[in-house]
N, C-alpha and C positions, 0 to 999 in steps of 0.2 A: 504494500500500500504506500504511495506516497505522501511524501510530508504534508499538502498543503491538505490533504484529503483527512489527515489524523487531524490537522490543524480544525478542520468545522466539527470533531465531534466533542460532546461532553466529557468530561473526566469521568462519567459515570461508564459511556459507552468505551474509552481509552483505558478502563481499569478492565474489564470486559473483554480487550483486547487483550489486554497483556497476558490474563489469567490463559489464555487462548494459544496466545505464542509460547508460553512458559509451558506447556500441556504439549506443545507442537517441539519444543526442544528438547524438550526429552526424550519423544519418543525418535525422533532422531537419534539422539546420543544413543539410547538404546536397539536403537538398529547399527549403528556405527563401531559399537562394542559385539554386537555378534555378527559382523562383515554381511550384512544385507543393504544397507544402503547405498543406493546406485548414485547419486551426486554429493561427494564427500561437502560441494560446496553451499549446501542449501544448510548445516551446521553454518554457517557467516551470515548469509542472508539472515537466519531467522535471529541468530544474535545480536543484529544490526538494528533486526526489527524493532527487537526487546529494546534498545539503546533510544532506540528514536522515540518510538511510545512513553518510555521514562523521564527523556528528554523534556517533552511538550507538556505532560504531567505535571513536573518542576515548574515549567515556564508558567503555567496557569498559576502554580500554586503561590509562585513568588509574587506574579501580578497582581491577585489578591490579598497580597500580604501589602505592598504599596497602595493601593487603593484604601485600605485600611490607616495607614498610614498618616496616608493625607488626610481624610476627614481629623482625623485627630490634629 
């Protein structure tokens, strides 16, 4: 998925996600530990994925930590 695409969803649907990628890395890793998995590089992708979704997660969170901020 791309960023600008994480970027419209809610932190509720971004957590939703993650739970999803974190579920999808494993079972990667778990195929990657008994030699079944056919593209060693979809372990990257998915952990890139997980970086990005935490990423934007952050970025909300901090946003709203400024907003807050300011009214004070």
């Amino acid at each position: 998925m791309k960023t600008t695409e994480l970027r419209k969803m809610t932190a509720e649907e971004l957590n939703t996600e993650l739970v999803e990628l974190k579920e999808q890395l494993f079972k990667i890793r778990f195929q990657h530990a008994t030699n079944q998995l056919d593209n060693p590089m979809e372990l990257k992708t998915v952990r890139r994925e997980i970086a990005r979704v935490k990423t934007i997660l952050r970025e909300m969170e901090l946003a709203e930590i400024n907003e807050q901020e300011d009214i004070v």
